[in-house]
N, C-alpha and C positions, 0 to 999 in steps of 0.2 A: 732303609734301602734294601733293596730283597737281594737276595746272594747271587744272581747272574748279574747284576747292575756293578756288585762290589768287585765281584772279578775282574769286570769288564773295567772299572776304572783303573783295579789295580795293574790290569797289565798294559793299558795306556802307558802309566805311571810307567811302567818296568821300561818297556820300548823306548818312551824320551829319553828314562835315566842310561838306557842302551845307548841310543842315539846319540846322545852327547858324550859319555865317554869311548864313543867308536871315532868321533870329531877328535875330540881330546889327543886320541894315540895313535893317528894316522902315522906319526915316526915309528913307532915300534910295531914290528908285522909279528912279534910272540905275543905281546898284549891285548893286538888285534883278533890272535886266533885266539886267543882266550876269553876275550869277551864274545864271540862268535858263536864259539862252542858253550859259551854260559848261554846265551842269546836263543840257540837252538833248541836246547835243554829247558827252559823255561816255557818257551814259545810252543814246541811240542808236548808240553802237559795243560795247556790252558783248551780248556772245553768247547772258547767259542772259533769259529772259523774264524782265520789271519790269514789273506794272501799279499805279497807285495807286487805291484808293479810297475816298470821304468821303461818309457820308450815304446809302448804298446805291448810289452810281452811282460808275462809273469816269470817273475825272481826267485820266488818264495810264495808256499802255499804249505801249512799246517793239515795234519789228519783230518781234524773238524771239518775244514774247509771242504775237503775229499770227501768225503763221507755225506756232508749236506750237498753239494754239487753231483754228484755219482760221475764225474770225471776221474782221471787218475792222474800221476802225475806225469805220467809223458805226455799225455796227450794235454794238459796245462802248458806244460816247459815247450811243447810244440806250437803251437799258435796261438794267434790272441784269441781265447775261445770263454775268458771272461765278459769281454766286451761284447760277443756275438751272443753269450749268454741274459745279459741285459733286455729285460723286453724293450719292445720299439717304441713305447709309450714312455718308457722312462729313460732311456739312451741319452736325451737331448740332454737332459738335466744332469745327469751325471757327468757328461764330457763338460758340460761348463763349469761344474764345482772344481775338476780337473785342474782344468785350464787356468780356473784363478788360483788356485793353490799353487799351479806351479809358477803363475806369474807374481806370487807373491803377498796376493789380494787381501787374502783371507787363508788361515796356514790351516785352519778345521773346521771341518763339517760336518753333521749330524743328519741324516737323512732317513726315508723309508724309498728300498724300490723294489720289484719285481724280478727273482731270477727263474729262467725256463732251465731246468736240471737235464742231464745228459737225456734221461729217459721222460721228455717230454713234460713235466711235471710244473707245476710253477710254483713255485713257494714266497712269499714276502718276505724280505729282512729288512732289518734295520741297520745302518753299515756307519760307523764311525772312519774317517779318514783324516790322515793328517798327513804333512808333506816330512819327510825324511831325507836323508844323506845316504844311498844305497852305493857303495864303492866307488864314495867319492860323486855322487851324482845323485840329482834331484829323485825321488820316485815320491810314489805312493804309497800309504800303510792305510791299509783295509780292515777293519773290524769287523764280522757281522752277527747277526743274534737273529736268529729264525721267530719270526714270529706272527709265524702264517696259524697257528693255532689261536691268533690273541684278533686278528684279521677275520677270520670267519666269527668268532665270538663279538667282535665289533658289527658284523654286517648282520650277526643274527639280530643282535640286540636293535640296531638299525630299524631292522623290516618290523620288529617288534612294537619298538616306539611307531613307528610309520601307521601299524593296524593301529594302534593303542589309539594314537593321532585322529584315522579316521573315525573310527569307532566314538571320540568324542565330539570328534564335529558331527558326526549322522545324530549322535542322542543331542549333541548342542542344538541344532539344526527344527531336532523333533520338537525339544524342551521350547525352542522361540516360538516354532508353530501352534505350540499348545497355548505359549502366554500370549502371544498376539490373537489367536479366538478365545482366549479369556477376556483378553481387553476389549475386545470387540463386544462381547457379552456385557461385562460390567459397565462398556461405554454409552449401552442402549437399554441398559435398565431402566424405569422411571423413575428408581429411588436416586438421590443424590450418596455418593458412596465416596471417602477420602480418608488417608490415610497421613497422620502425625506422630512423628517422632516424638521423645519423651521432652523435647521443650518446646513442644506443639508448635513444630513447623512444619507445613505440607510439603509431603512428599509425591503425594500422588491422590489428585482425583477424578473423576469420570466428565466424563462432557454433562450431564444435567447437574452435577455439582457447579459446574463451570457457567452453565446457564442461570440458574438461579440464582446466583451470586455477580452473572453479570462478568466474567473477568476471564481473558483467554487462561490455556493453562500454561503458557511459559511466564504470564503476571502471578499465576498463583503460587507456583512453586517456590517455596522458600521463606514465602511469608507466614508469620502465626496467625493463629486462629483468632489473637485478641488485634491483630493488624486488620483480619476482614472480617471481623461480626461486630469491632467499635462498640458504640453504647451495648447492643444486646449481645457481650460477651457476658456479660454478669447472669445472664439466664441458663447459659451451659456448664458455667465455672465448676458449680459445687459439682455437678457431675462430672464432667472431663476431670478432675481432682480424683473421684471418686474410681475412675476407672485408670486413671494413672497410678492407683494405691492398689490396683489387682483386682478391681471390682466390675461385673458387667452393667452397664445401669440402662435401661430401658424407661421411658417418659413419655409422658404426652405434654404440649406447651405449644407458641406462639412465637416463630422469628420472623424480623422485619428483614428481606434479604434486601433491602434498598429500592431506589427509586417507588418509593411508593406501594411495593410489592409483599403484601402479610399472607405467611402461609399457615395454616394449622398442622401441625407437623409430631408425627412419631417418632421419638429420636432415641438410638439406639446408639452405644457408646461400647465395642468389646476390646480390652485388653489384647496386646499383641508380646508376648512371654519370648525372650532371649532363650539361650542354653541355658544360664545362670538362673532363671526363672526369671528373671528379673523383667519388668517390662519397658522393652524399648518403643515401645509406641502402641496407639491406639487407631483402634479403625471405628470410623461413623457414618452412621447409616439412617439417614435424614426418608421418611416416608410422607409425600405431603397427603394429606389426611383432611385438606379443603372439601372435596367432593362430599368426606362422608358426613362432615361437620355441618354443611351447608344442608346437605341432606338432612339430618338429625336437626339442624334449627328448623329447619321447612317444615319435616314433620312436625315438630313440638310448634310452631306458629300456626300450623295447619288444625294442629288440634285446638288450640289457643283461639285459634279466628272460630272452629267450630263451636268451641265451647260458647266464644261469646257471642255470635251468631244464634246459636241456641239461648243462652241466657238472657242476651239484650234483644233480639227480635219481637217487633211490633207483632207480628204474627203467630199465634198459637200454633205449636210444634208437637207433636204425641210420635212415639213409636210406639208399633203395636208389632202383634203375631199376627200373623193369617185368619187367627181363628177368630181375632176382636180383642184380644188380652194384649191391657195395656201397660207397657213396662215405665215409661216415664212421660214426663208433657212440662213443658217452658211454662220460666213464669211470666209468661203473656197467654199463655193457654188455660193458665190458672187464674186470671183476668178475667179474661174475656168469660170463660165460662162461670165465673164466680163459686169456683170450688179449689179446697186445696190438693197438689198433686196426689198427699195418699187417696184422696177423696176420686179422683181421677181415675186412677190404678186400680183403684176396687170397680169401677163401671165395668160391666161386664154382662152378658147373656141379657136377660130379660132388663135389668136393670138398667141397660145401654138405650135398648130399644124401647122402652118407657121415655126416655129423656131425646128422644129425636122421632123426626117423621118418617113414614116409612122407606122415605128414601136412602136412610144412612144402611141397610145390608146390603140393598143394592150396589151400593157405593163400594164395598169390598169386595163384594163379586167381581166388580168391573174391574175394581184394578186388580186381580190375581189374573183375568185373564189377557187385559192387554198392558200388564205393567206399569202404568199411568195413567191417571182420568183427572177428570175434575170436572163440578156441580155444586151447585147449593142447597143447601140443606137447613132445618130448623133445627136448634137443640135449646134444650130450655137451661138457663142461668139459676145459680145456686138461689136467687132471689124470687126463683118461682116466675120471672117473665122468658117470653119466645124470644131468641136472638135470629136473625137472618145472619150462616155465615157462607162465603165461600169457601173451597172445598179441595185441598188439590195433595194428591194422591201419587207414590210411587213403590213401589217393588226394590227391597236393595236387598247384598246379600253381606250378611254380617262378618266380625271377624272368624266365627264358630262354624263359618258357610252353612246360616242355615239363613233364609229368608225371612226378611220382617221387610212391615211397611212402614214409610215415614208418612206422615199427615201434618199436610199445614193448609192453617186456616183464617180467616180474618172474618171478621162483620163487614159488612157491607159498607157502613158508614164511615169506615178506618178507608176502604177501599175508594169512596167518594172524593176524601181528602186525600188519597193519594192522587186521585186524576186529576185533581185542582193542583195540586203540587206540582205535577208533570206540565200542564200547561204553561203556572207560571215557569219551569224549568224549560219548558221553549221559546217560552217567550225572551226569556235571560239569552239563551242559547243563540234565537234569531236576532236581538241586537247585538248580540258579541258579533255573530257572520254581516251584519251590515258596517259595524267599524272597522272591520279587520283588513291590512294595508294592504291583505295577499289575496287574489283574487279566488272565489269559492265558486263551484256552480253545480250541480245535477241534471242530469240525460235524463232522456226518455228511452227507452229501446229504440228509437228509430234515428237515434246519434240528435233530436232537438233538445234545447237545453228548456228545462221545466225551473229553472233558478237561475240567479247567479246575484252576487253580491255586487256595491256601487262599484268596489275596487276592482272587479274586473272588466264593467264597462269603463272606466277611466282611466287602466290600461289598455286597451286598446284605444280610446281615445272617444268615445262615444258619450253623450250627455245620459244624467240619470233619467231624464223623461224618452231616450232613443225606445222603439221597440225592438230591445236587443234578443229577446227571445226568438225573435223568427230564422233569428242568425242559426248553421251549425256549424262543430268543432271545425272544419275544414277551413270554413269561410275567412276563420281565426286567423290562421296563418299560412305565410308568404307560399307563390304558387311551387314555387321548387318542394317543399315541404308536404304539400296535400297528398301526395301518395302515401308518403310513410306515414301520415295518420289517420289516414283509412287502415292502413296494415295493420294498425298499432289498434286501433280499434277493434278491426275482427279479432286480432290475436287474443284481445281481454275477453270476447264472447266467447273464444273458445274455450279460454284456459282457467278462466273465473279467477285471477289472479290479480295482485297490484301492480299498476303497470309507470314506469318512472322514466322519464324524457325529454329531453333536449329539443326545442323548433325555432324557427326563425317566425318570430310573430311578426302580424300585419297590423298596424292600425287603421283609422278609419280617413286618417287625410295619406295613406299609403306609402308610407314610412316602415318601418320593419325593426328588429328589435330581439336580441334571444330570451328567450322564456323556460323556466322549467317548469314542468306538468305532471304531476302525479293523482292517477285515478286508478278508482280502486271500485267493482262493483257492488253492487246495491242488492242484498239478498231478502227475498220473503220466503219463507219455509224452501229453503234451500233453492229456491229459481231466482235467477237476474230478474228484477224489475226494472232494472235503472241503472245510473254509474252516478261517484261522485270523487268529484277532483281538486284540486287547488294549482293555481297559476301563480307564480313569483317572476319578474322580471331582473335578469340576472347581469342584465350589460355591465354596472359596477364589478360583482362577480368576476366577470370574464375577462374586465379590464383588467384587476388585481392580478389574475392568474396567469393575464398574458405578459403585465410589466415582471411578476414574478417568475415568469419564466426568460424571462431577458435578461436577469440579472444574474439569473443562476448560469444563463449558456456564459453571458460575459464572466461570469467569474470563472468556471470551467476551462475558459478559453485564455485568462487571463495566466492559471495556474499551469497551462502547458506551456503556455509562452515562456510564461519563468522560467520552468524547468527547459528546453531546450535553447533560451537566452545565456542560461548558466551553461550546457554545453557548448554551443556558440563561441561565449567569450572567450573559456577557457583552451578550442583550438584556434579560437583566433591568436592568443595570446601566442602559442608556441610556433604558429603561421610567421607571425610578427618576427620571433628569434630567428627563423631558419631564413627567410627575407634579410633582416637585419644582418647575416653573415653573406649572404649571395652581395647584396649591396656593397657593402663596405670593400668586401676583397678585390669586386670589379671595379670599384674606382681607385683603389688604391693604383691596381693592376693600371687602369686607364690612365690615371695620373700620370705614370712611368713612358707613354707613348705618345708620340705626336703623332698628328692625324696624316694617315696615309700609311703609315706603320702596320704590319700585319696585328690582326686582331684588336686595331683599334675600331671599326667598326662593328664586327661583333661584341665588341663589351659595353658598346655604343647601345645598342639593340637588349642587351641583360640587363643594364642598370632602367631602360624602356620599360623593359618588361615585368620589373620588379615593381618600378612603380605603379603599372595598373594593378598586378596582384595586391599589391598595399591600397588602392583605391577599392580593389573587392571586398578585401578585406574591412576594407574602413564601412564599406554597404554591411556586410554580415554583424561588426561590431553598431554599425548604429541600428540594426535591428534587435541585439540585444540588449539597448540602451548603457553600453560601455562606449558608444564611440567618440569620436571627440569633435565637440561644438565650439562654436566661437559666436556667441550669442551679444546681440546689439541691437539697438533700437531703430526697427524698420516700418515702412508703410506697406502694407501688402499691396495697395492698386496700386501702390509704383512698382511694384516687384512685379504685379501682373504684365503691366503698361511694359516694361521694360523685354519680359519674355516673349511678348506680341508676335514679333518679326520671328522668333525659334519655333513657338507653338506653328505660325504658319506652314514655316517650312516644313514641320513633321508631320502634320495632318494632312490627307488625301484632299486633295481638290475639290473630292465631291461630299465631302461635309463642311458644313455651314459653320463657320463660327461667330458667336456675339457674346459680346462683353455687358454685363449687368452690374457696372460696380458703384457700390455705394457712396454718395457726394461725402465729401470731407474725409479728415487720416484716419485711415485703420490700422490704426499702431499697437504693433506687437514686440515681443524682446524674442530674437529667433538669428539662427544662424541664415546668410543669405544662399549658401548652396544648399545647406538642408530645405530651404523653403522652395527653392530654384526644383530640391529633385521632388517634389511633393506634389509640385502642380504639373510637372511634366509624367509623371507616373500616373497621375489619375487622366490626365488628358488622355497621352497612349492609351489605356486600358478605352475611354470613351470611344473613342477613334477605331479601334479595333471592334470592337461591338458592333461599328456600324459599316460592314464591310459593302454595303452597298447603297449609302449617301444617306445623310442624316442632322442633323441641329445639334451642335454641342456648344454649352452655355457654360458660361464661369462671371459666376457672380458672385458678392461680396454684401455684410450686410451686419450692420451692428447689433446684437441681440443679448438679453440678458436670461439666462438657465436659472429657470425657479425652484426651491425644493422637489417639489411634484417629480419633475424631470430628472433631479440628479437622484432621486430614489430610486428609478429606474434603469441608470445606466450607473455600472459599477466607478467607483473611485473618481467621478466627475463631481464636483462642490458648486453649488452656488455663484454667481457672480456674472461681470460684466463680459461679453466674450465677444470677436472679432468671426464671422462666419465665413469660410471659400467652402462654396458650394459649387458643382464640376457636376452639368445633368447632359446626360444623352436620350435621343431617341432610337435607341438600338433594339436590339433581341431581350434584355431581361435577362433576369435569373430565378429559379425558382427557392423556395423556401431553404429546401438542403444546402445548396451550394452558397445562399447566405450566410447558412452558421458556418461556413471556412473559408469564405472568401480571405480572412486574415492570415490564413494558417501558411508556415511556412510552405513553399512548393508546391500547393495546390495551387492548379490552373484549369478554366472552366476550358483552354484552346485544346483541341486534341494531343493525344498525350505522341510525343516522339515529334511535335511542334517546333519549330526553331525560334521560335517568335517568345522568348522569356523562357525561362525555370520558374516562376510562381513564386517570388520572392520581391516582386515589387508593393505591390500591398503589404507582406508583411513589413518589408521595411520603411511604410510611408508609415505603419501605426508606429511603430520602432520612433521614429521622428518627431511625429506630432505626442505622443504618450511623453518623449524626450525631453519637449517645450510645455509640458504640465498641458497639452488640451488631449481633445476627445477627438475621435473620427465615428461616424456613424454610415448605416449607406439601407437606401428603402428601393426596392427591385420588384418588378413583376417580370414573368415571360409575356414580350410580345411587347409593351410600355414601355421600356428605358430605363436604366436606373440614375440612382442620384444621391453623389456621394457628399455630405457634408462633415468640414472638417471647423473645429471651434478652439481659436490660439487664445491665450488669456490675452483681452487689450491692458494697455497701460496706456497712464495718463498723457495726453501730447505736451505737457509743462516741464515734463521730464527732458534734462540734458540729455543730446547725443554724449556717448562717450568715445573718442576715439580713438584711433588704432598705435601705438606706440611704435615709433620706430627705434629697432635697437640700433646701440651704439656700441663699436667695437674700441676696443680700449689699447692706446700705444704699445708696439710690441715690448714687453719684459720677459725678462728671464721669472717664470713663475712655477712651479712645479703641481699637478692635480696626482691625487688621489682617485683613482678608482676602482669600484667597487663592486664585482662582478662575477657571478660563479659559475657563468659558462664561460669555459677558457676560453674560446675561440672568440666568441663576441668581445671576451676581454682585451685580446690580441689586435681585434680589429681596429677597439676603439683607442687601442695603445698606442699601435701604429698610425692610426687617425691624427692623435694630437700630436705623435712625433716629429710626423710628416708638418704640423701647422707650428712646430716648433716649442711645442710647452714639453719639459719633461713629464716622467709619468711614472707612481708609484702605481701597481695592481695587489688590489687584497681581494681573495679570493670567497669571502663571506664577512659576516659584521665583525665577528672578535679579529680575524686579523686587521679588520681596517680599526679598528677602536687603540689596538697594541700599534702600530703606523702612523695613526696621530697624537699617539700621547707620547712618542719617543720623536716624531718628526714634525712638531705640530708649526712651530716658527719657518720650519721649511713650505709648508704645504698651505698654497692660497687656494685652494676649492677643491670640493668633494663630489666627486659625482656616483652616485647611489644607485641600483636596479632596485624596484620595490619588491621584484617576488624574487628572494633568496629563501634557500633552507635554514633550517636553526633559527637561525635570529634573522628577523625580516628586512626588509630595509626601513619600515616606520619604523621598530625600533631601534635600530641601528642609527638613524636621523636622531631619536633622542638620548641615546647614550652619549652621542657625539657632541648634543647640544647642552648635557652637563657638565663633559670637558673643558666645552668652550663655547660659551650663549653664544657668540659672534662669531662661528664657522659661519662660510659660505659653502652653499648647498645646491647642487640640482641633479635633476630625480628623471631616470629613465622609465618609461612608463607604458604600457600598451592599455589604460587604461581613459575614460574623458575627465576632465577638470570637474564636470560636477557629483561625482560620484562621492560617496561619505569620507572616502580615505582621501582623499584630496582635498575635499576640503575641509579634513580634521588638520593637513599636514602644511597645508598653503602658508600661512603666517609665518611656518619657520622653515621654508626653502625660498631660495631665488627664482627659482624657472623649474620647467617641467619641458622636455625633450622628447616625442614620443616617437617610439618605432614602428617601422625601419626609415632612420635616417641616414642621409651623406654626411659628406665631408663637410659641405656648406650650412647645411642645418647644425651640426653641431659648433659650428665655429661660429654662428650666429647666436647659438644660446648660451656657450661659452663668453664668448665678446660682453651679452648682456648681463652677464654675471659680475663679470668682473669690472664694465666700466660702471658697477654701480654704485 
């Protein structure tokens, strides 16, 4: 403790132990003055300021005090010119430490404030106070310790750290900018670059590491090298080894980076050295080296094809010099001329031209001056007879750039048999092009065809004896088509290029058909003479890519539904609570009033208005297929026949309607308002299309979906299916607005319309997808469209099943459990059953209601359950319950349909299912069936 601290406690100390024996001997006024005068005597030797003050005015103030203030002490003893001392910033605080000291609160306090000195100065102290007994009456005892020199060394130090501060954010700031254009660098090199800690786990690699490997970089990090190189880790091993022992190792080698993908690669492996030396990781640096490897094979095959080009060629081969000196010759040049190569090599000057006619110097002449010739010539064979060979001559320039000629040669007779070879090679050739299934042909320059194969006149439909040559390419196909291939034609004259195209072909009984056509011109010593093409008829093609494009939109289309089906449900779900509380409160409310009664007509009108919102909602949730059905064995042409007289009424006058329904039952398993709102939502939509009079048809029609077709349309199967087809004669729609005609909110009617929100189709597939069928719809603008819908039929030997009526069970005194963690719903459904007379336990989640039934279980005749709580759910809370006791009764609050998987995993072991928002009478009717069971 430093020695102004020790003072400062000691004379604390002194002043209490003052304090208390001034309390002590208020009887004796000598004892008093002599602790007074001890009191004074002490107090005026101590260093640091003491002033006292009681009642706003100073008592007592010490030399210190005097001397740091530069007041004196009249002018102390005269007014309260401490407290005006006080800066204004810190006045507040100080009156109230006062203020509880003298009420009691707190008897001391340690503070720092501000004093302004007579001569305008301001110094910081630090002031200890505690509350005293001053002649018999509450004051104040003031300590203070100057330490406004410790104050500026704090705010120096402050500004200090402040620069220090910025000073490392500006270099922090730099240091990121610098490593973010590092990474930018390393991330666009083409080498693959990554960096492993010492138990080669990736810490960091670049984006073509990333690429090559196939794998983002938040999959890569973290993993080892032996997690992503698998089999071809054992290729890197010894070296990654070798370079985690302190070693740099450099390699050439072969890694498979997967899917099929083999690179030739220079692999570079450098130790990365701690402080300790030690190496906490390595860095690798993968070079792919495909290019030069491929390069380097090509050469080495290139020379390899030359070599044996050279060595196996039928044709005698010599390079020479310009001057006639010959450096080598094939051995077919040692053949034919029947001598051996050195034999070859030494011909030369007079000796050359003894053994040929006088045509062979001419022949070198010719080619030194136009680079290339060729002639025939005689040379005489090592056997002493005359050979006829051909002759063909070129100018190259070696690796030494100095110029040699190559010469190749043949006899004549070699040459004969080669044109016999070639014939029969076209003759092979022209029976391949008369069986080939794709149709082949060649132009003339003037666009007439000078060929064509059987298979192109029998694509377009013409017999092999037609004279289809007189035809041209235009005549070919459909008239809409003939301009663009004329286009397409000059384009190839101009550009001498291969030309690849799509047409709608014509046949000869005038049929049409798509074709693709690729031609490609026909060159003699670099001029067009001709074109030649091939014809493939591609309508399978086209089919393929059109049904695969259906199934891709449908599954596309499928996968947004999901995802905003799952939004959907889950505000329907909390739609459902906030309903479920408007309901309940206002019949309770109603229950209490008889009619005429203020506000019983408006609760009249809430509990109205609740249930349509609970009907919208029931539309929203059977679009996401959560809604809930009540599925039975129905005939649709009676459900049509039945709708007759409503279709009537909703449709304009001036559209036509006819009924097309198939003789005998068209039995499906379907809820009857689900199917009710199906045919009235597509009628509407028909009827609307045709705002100015038109034929709308509803017909019916038993039909069976073959593989073929359910390939086509996504998650539809095989089998026997019940058809309502719904056709207008309206306006159409065009291609677009059919891939969304499902989609929620999309409507083809002007938008700010009052006539729908674009939710009725999505909710007819909602319905029909609901009953396991399809909905499909075929549209042109201008033609009508025509929507068919396919329910599964079921057999007609099948029982109706029907409708159970509940039974409510004689009143008893019986107590329910339930089980609910929104309070308020809880409250509702409390006062629900109180009001119907059942007592009622509330647990507010599964473990309290599991501790309720195993302490109250002979008391409590039925459970009633929400299935979305937190914690613990209500499925398992149903089966914790049903360990307790297999024979609870159970029913289950629900915003969800009966056929969904949790229902019916959970159906067997509940009574009933209640779904919200219900009243007072729905519950009492599902309660009733519970218990008269």
């Amino acid at each position: 403790m430093r020695y102004n601290d020790q003072i400062k406690e000691q004379s604390v100390e002194k002043l209490s132990g003052i304090r208390l024996k001034v309390a002590e001997s208020e009887s004796g006024i000598n004892a008093s003055n002599q602790w007074e005068s001890n009191y004074r005597g002490i107090v005026s030797g101590l260093t640091e300021a003491i002033y006292v003050i009681q009642g706003g005015s100073i008592k007592f103030a010490n030399e210190a005090f005097l001397e740091l203030t530069g007041f004196s002490k009249a002018e102390l003893l005269a007014g309260n010119v401490i407290e005006a001392s006080i800066h204004r910033d810190d006045q507040k605080m100080a009156a109230q430490y006062r203020t509880r000291r003298l009420r009691g609160d707190d008897a001391f306090h340690r503070y720092e404030l501000r004093l302004v000195c007579k001569d305008s100065s301001l110094k910081w102290v630090e002031i200890k106070s505690t509350l005293i007994i001053w002649e018999g009456k509450p004051a104040d005892l003031n300590v203070l310790n100057d330490i406004t020199d410790r104050k500026r060394d704090e705010e120096n130090l402050r500004r200090y750290r402040d620069d220090m501060e910025k000073l490392v954010e500006n270099r922090t700031a730099e240091l990121r900018e610098s490593r973010e254009m590092l990474k930018v660098v390393i991330d666009n090199l083409p080498e693959a670059i990554s960096y492993t800690d010492s138990n080669e786990r990736y810490l960091f690699n670049n984006t073509t590491h990333q690429k090559w490997w196939n794998k983002p970089y938040e999959n890569f990090i973290g993993l080892t090298v032996q997690e992503v190189m698998r089999d071809e880790y054992e290729i890197v091993r010894a070296s990654r080894a070798s370079a985690l022992a302190g070693q740099e190792i450099s390699t050439e080698t072969t890694l498979n980076f997967g899917d099929g993908v083999t690179r030739d690669i220079w692999l570079r492996i450098v130790p990365c050295l701690g402080a300790g030396s030690e190496v906490k990781g390595v860095v690798e640096i993968i070079e792919d080296i495909s290019d030069i490897k491929r390069g380097q094979r090509k050469v080495a095959e290139s020379e390899l094809k030359f070599r044996s080009v050279f060595e196996h060629s039928m044709d005698g081969i010599l390079f020479t010099a310009l001057d006639g000196a010959i450096f080598a010759a094939n051995p077919a040049a040692c053949r034919i001329l029947g001598r051996s190569e050195k034999e070859i090599c030494q011909l030369r000057g007079d000796k050359l031209q003894n053994l040929a006619d006088p045509g062979l110097p001419g022949l070198l002449q010719k080619t030194k001056l136009d680079r290339r010739t060729e002639c025939e010539v005689n040379l005489k064979h090592g056997s002493g007879r005359w050979i006829q060979i051909e002759v063909r001559s070129a100018i190259v320039r070696h690796l030494d750039d100095e110029e040699r000629a190559v010469v190749c040669f043949r006899e004549i007779e070699a040459r004969k048999q080669s044109e016999e070879t070639l014939r029969q090679s076209e003759k092979r050739y022209r029976e391949l092009i008369e069986f080939l299934p794709v149709g082949v042909f060649e132009l003339d320059l003037t666009g007439r065809f000078i060929f064509v194969n059987p298979a192109l006149k029998l694509l377009h439909g013409y017999r092999q004896d037609d004279d289809f040559i007189q035809l041209t390419p235009i005549e070919m196909v459909a008239a809409e088509d003939r301009a663009k291939v004329a286009e397409d034609i000059q384009k190839l004259v101009d550009e001498q290029t291969m030309l690849s195209g799509e047409y709608l072909g014509f046949r000869k009984d005038g049929t049409t058909f798509p074709l693709l056509v690729n031609v490609t011109p026909i060159l003699a010593k670099d001029e067009i003479v001709g074109f030649r093409g091939a014809v493939a008829d591609v309508t399978t093609l086209k089919r393929t890519e059109r049904e695969k494009q259906i199934v891709l939109t449908q599954f596309f289309q499928r996968e947004k539904l999901e995802a905003l089906s799952t939004l959907v449900g889950g505000l329907a779900h909390d739609f459902n609570n906030i309903l479920q509380i408007i309901l309940g409160y206002s019949q309770l409310l109603l229950d209490d009033r008889e009619k005429g009664e203020p506000n019983y007509v408006e609760l009249q009108t809430i509990i109205l208005k609740v249930k349509e919102a609970a009907a919208l909602i029931q539309k929203l949730l059977t679009f996401s297929q959560q809604g809930q059905t009540s599925p039975s064995r129905l005939d649709l042409n009676n459900r049509i026949r039945a709708l007759t007289t409503l279709i009537c009424q909703t449709v304009p006058k001036w559209v036509q309607i006819h009924l097309n329904l198939t003789e005998g039952p068209t039995m499906i398993r379907a809820g009857y308002h689900q199917i009710d709102q199906v045919i009235m939502n597509l009628v509407s939509n028909a009827s609307e299309a045709m705002p100015k009079g038109g034929k709308l048809t509803i017909a019916t029609k038993e039909v069976f979906l073959h593989e073929e077709y359910c390939t086509g349309h996504l998650g539809v199967k095989p089998g026997v299916y019940v058809m309502l087809s719904v056709t207008d004669t309206g306006s159409g729609m065009d291609e677009k607005a059919l891939t969304r005609i499902f989609e929620p909110f999309f409507s083809t009617k002007q938008r700010g319309s009052a006539r729908g929100i674009g939710l009725g189709l999505s909710v007819t597939q909602g319905i029909v997808q609901q009953h396991g069928g399809h909905i499909s719809c075929n549209s042109k603008p201008g033609k009508g469209t025509e929507f068919k819908v396919y329910f599964p039929a079921i057999e007609t030997s099948q029982e109706i099943v029907g409708a159970v009526t509940p039974t409510i069970p004689a009143r008893e005194i019986v107590t329910i459990l339930v089980v609910q963690n929104n309070p308020v719903i809880a409250e509702i459904v409390k006062k629900s059953l109180e009001w119907l007379g059942y007592p009622v336990i509330l647990a507010n989640n599964g473990s309290d209601a599991l501790e309720n039934y195993k302490t109250r279980k002979e008391e409590i005749s039925l459970v009633i359950i929400d299935l979305v709580m937190p914690q613990i759910s209500g499925r398992d809370c149903l089966m914790e319950l049903l360990r307790v006791d297999p024979k609870v009764k159970v029913l289950i609050f629900s915003n969800y349909a009966p056929e969904t998987d949790l229902h019916k995993e959970i159906s067997p072991f509940v009574k009933g299912f209640i779904y919200k928002p219900f009243g007072i009478t729905e519950l009492r009717e599902a309660v009733g069936r519970v218990l008269g069971d």
